[in-house]
MARTOR-485324 format. One record per residue (C-alpha): residue in three letters; x negated, y, z negated. Coordinates in steps of 0.1 Angstrom, whole numbers, plus 5000, padded with zeros to 4 digits. Example, Ala and Ser with C-alpha at 12.3 -4.5 7.8 and 13.67 -1.06 7.14 Angstrom:
! residues 2
ALA487749554922
SER486349894929
END
This chain:
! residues 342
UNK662947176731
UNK659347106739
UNK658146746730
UNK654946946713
UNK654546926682
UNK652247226682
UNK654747466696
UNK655847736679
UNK658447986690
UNK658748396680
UNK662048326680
UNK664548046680
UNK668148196692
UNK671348046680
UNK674248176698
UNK677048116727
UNK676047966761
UNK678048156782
UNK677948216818
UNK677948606826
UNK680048746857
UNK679749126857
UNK682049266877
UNK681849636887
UNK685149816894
UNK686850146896
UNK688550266862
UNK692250216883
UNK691349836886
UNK690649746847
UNK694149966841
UNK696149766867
UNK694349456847
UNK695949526819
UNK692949586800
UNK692149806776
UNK688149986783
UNK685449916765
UNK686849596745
UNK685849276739
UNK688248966739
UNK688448616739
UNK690748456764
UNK692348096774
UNK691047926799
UNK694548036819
UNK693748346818
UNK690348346825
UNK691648206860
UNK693848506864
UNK691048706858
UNK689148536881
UNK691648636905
UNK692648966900
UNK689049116897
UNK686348866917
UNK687448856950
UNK686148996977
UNK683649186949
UNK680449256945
UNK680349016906
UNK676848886900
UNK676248546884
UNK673648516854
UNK672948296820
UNK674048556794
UNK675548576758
UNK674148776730
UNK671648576717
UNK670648416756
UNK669948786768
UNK668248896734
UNK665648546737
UNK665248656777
UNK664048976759
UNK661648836736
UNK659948626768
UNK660048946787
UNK657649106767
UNK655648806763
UNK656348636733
UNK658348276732
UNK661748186725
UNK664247926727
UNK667847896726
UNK670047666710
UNK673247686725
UNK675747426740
UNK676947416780
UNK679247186796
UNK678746916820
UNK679547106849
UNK677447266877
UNK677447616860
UNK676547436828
UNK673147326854
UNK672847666871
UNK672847796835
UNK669847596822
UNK667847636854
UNK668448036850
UNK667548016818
UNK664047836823
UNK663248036854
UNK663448336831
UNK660648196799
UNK663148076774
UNK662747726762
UNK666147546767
UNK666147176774
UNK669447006789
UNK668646656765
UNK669146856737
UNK672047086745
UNK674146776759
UNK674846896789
UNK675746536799
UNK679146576775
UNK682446646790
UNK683547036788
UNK683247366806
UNK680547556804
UNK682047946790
UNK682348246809
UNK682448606804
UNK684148866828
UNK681549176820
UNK684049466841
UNK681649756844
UNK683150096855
UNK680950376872
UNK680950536838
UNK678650216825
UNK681650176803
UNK681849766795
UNK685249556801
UNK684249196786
UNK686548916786
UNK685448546770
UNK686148196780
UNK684147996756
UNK684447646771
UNK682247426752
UNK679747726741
UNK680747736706
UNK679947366702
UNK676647406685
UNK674947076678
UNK673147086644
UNK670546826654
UNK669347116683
UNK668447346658
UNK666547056640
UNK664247056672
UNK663747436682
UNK663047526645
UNK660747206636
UNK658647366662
UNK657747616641
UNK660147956644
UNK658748246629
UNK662448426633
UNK666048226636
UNK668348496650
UNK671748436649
UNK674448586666
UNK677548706651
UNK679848686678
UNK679148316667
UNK681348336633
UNK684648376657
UNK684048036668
UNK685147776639
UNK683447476661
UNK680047646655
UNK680147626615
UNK677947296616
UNK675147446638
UNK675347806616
UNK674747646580
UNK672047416593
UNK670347696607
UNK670347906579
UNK669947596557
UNK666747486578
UNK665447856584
UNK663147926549
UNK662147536546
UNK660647556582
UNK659347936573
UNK660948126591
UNK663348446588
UNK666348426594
UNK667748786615
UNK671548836623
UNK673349026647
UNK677049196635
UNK677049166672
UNK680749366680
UNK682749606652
UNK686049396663
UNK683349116652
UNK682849266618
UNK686149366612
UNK687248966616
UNK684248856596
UNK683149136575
UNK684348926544
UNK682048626559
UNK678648826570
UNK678949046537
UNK678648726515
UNK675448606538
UNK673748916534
UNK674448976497
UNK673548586492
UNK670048736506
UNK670448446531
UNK669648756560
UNK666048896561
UNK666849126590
UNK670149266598
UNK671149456637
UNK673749646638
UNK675149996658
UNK676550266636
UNK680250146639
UNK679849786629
UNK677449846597
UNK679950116584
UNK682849866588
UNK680749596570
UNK680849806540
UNK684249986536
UNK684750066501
UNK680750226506
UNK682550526517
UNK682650766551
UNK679450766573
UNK675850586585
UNK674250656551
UNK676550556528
UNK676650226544
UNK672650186550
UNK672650246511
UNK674949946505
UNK672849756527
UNK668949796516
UNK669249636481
UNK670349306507
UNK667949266533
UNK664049296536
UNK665149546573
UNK668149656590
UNK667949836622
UNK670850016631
UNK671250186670
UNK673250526677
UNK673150516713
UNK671950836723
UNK670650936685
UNK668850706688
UNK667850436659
UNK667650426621
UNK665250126604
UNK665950086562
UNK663449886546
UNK663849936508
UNK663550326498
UNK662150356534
UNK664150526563
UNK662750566597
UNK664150756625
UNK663050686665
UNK664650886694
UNK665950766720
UNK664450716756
UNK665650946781
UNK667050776814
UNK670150756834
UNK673250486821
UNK674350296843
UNK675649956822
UNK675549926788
UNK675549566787
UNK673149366762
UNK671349726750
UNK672049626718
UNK670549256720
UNK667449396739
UNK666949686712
UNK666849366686
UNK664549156713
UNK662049436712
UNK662349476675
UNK661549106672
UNK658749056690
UNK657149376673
UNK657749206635
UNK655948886649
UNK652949106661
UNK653149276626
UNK653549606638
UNK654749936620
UNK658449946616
UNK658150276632
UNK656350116664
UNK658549816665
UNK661850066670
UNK660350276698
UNK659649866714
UNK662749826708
UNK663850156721
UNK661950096754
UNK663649746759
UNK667449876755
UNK666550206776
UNK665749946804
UNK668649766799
UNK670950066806
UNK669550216837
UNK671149936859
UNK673349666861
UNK673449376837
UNK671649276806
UNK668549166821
UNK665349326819
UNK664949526853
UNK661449646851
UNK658049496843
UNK658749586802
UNK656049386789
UNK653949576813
UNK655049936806
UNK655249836765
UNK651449776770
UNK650550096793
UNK652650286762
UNK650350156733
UNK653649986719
UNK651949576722
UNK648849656711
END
């Protein structure tokens, strides 16, 4: 991260370094794939090459840095705050590509400190998009779950006011080192620490895991959709309310997206509803990690909670009207003509 010692960051992302290859293909293709829509799954490095195979050529795939917490700290730069990412790459040329893409794009990620010098593969993800904006996502982590402890050290020293982790990282047991020392490090260095149930297959393997972090109160701020907080709380009962209950005696926030209801905010006894923006949905890919990039950078600027949903809104409305989980327009631009950065 940056040899300043005066640097601070919004946010300091901890997540997967993963490659993203979105892929856009009729629904006929991801059936004679074998795959089942609108999954996620982690594959071998084998099949990734069969993947690779079957889908890419003579495509139209696009080649970006990506995973969760990558696109949600592109977000936070976007709209004109700063982040960094912890996250490991291999030593390979996408591992290089990655990084440059990266910095090209605001986020503060240096090669020293990721290690991209070791031996390993940088990960991949297959993002198969069908005309629907229906998502098809197969994983090849590589080295990406590899997260090196003494790299959160450095991004947080720097003075974080949010960690924000990524739960898609609790699948990964070689990223347990760089998890506790973030949320070990997190209130010393004063910052809050926000998580990301990032996938309902995701809770549903590690609903035992994230319910113990939240209860501990080691999570100030908690992202979820509708599916993956009701399957954090099971024995809460059917429906959104009866699991936003179980969660507010937890967490200082939870924001929780309904696609086109919209989002929900609980802060204590408080509930707050936002719409949703109307526009066209093209590819659903990273809304959710741009909703929470929005809702981010509102909390450091100490806005409402009302006026940091409808940021957050306006971030994952973008997101959707086109392909891949970059921001496509001039957000930070359109945030300010709205009202919603000042």
């Amino acid at each position: 991260m940056s040899a300043d010692p005066a640097v601070s960051f919004d946010v300091v992302a901890v997540g997967s370094a993963i490659v993203d290859l979105l892929v856009p293909v009729t629904p006929e293709v991801v059936r004679a794939a074998g795959l089942e829509p609108g999954t996620m799954t982690l594959v071998d490095e084998e099949e990734a090459g069969r993947l690779w195979g079957h889908l890419v050529p003579g495509g139209d795939q696009k080649v970006v840095a990506g995973g969760s917490a990558a696109n949600t700290a592109v977000g936070v730069a976007a709209l004109g705050a700063r982040s960094a990412l912890v996250g490991q790459v291999g030593g390979d040329e996408l591992g290089v590509a990655y990084a440059e893409d990266l910095r090209r794009a605001g986020v503060d990620f240096e090669l020293p400190v990721t290690g991209i010098d070791r031996a390993g593969t940088t990960g991949r993800c297959y993002i198969i998009v069908t005309p629907d904006g229906e998502r098809t996502m197969r994983t090849y982590l590589g080295a990406a779950p590899e997260i090196d402890p003494a790299s959160v050290d450095v991004a947080v020293a720097g003075g974080a006011r949010f960690v924000y982790l990524e739960g898609y990282l609790w699948d990964a047991p070689d990223a347990a080192a760089g998890l506790e020392r973030a949320l070990k490090v997190a209130p010393g260095a004063g910052a809050q620490v926000a998580l990301s149930l990032s996938d309902p297959g995701c809770v549903e393997r590690n609903g035992e895991r994230f319910r113990s972090l939240i209860t501990s109160g080691a999570v100030d701020v908690l992202f979820a959709n509708e599916s993956e907080i009701s399957g954090l709380w099971p024995e809460a009962g059917a429906g959104l309310d009866a699991a936003l209950d179980a969660t507010r005696p937890h967490c200082r926030l939870a924001a929780v997206t309904r696609g086109s209801s919209g989002s929900v905010v609980v802060a204590g006894s408080e509930t707050i509803t936002v719409a949703a923006r109307s526009t066209s949905v093209v590819d659903t890919t990273g809304a959710g990690d741009l909703y929470a990039a929005g809702f981010l950078v509102g909390l450091s600027r100490h806005l409402g909670l009302e006026r940091c949903a409808q940021l957050a809104s306006l971030a994952a409305a973008d997101i959707i009207s086109a392909m891949g989980a970059r921001p496509h327009g001039d957000i930070r631009s359109q945030a300010e003509a709205e009202g919603l950065l000042a």
